[in-house]
Each structure stands twice: as C-alpha cells, then as structure tokens.
N, C-alpha and C positions, 0 to 999 in steps of 0.2 A: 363416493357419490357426488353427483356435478350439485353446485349450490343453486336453490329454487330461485325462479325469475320471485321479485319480490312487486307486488301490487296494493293502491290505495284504492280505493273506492269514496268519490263523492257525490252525494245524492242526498234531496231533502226526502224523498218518496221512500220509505222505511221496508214496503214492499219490494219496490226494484232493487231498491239497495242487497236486501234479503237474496232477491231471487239469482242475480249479479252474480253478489257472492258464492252461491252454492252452484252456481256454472263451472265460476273459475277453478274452485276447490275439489270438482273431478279432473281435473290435468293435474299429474301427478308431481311436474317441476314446477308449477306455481300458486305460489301462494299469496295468501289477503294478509298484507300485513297491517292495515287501517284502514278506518272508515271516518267518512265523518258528514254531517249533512246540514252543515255552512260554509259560508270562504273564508268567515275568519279563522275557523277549526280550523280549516282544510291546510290554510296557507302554513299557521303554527306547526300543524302536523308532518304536511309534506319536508318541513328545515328540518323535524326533529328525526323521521325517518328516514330519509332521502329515499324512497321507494324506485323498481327501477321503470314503474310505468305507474303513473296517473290517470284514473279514469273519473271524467268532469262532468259535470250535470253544467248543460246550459242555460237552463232555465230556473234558475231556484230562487227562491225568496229573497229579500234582502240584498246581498250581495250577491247579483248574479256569476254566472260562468267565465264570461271573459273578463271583469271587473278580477275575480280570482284568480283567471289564467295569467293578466297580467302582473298584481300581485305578486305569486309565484314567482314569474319572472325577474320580476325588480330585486324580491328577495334573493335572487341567485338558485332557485331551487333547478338543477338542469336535470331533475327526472324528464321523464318522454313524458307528455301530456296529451291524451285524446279524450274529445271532447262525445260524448253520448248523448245527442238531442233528438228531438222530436222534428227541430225546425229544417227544411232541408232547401231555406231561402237562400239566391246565391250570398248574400250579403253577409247572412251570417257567418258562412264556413271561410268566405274571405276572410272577414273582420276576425275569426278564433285561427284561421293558417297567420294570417299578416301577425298575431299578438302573439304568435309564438307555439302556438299549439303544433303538436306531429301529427295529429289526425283529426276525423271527423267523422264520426261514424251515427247513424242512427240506430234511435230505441226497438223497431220495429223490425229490424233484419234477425235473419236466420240465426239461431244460437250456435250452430256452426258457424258460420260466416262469419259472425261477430268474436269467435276467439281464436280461427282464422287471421282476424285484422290485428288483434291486439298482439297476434305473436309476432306478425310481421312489424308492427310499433317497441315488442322487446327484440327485433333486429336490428332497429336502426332506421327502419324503412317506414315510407309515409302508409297513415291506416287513412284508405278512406273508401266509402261504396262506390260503388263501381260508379253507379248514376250522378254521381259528381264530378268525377270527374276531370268534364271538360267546363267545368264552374272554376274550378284552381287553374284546367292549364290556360283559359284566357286570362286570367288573373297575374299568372306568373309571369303571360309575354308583355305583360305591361312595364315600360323600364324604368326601373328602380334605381333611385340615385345610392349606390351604394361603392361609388369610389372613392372611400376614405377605406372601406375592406382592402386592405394592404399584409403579403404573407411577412413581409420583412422584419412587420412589425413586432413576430412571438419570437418568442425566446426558445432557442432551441426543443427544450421541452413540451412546451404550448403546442409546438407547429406538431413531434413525434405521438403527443395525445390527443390532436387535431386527425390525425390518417389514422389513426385504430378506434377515433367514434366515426370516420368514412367505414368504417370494417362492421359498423354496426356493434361495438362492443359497451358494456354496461360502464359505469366508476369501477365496482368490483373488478370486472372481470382484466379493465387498464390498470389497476392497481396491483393485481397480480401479475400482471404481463411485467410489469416496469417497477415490480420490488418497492412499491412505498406506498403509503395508505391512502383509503378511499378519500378521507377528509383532504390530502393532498392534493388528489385527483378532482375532486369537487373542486376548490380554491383554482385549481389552472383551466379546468372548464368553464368557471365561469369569467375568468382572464381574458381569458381567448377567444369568447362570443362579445364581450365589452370591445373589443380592442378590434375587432372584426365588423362589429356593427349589427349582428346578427343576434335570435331571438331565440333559436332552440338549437336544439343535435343535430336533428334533420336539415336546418338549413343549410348550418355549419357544414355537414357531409355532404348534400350536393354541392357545395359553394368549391369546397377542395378539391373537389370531384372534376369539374366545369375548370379549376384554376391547375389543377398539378399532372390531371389522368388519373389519380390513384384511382386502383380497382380493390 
C-alpha cells in the first residue's frame, strides 16, 4: 500500500478545526497527522513532524498566519503551506504567496473544491480559488529582483532534488527515489531555496521550470 499524504491542521476555531479534520479523514490516502491552534505550537510542531501539507489559519489570535508562515520558513520547515482564510483582500493572498505559502484558499468554498485544492498543494501545484486568481497573476508580473537565483550554485545533488519537487514529489517520496533519508532530503531542501533565494516548493518548481524546461 502507497504511504498516506501526511497533513497538519492549524486553527484557533476548535470547531473548524474538528470539522477540517473529519473532511480530510474520509480520503482514504490521507491522513491528520497534527493539529495545533497557535503559531508557536504550530511552528514547534510542523519541525517535529515535517507533515507533507500545512493547512494555516490566517487570522488567529496572537500570532497570526503569516507571522507563522514566515516562521516556518525561517525554521526551514519545506512542508507545502496553504493558508485557509476568511479574508479574500488582494493584499493579503500577496503578502501569504510573497512569505512563502503554496496556496490560498478560502473557509467558505465547496468541501469538494477545498480538498480538490489541497491534493493539487500535495502535488506540487499552486492551491488557490479560482476568484483569485488574477490577484497573484498581477502580482507575479511584477519584476522581482531575483538575480542572485543562480542554477550553478547547487551541488550536483541539490540541483537532481531540485527537478523531482518540479515533478511535484513529497521529502518521502525524493528520499525514496534517491535511496537516503527524509532528514537528508529536508537538509538539501532547504540548501537549495537559501541558495536560490526562494521561499517554498512551489516557487522553487516554477523557478526550474521557467530556468531548465523541466516537465
């Protein structure tokens, strides 16, 4: 049997959290492997499980959603992050794509629809409603100083776990591809977006996408 996509859940709302949860846990390949409903849990939690998708509450108490997204990041945490809001301002879904997030999804769409997005977030692929859009593609033509992204810079290895998260594939699933452990695989991932300049999987994948052709 193929191994379940693995998922955290964060939320302060004890309800949605609940409800979330018992969505995801009729698909039969994935599973809740945490919850938590603060960013400081969340962030602890997410290094100690490396989950292979993150779903974010953007509005929470305390430490909000992108305050944790970025977090996250800093910590090296390269699970897929999509963020579940209410708010569907352009600014915000900028400010959570630009920190690094892979999606944006809202609380109010289709329970279909919504785990729909998040299996295309455990492909690789951006999760976001449809109604947004062209909120990110103006966003994206905007040009980004990002010529210090240089391929020469990885190391052989870096660059061959760089074109199989283009391929959409988890730590796990590159860690079996390439015979050495997930913790490996974590460690050159997060290498390889440092050294790149880049903030999650997603960008990383169209970035090589845009720079080599990989399909």
């Amino acid at each position: 049997m193929e191994d379940k996509h693995t998922v955290m859940l964060v939320d302060d709302h004890p309800l949605l959290l609940k409800g979330l949860k018992q969505l995801i846990e009729f698909e039969d390949d994935i599973e809740v492997i945490g919850e938590a409903n603060n960013g400081a849990d969340a962030v602890t939690l997410a290094e100690e499980l490396d989950p292979d998708l993150i779903v974010l509450d953007l509005n929470m108490q305390g430490m909000d959603g992108i305050q944790t997204l970025r977090s996250m990041r800093k910590e090296g945490v390269t699970s897929r992050i999509v963020m579940l809001t209410v708010s569907d301002a352009d600014e915000d879904v900028v400010e959570a794509i630009s920190a690094g997030a892979d999606g944006y999804l809202l609380k109010d769409m289709d329970p279909d629809d919504l785990l729909t997005q998040l299996r295309r977030a455990l492909e690789g692929k951006m999760a976001l409603n449809e109604e947004l859009t062209h909120i990110l593609a103006s966003a994206i033509r905007k040009p980004k100083s990002r010529q210090q992204a240089d391929i020469n810079n990885l190391t052989n290895r870096e660059y061959e776990i760089l074109t199989l998260i283009a391929k959409g594939m988890s730590n796990k699933v590159i860690a079996r591809e390439l015979d050495i452990s997930d913790g490996t695989v974590k460690v050159h991932v997060k290498h390889l977006l440092k050294k790149l300049g880049l903030r999650s999987r997603v960008e990383a994948a169209v970035w090589i996408v845009n720079q080599q052709g990989v399909k």
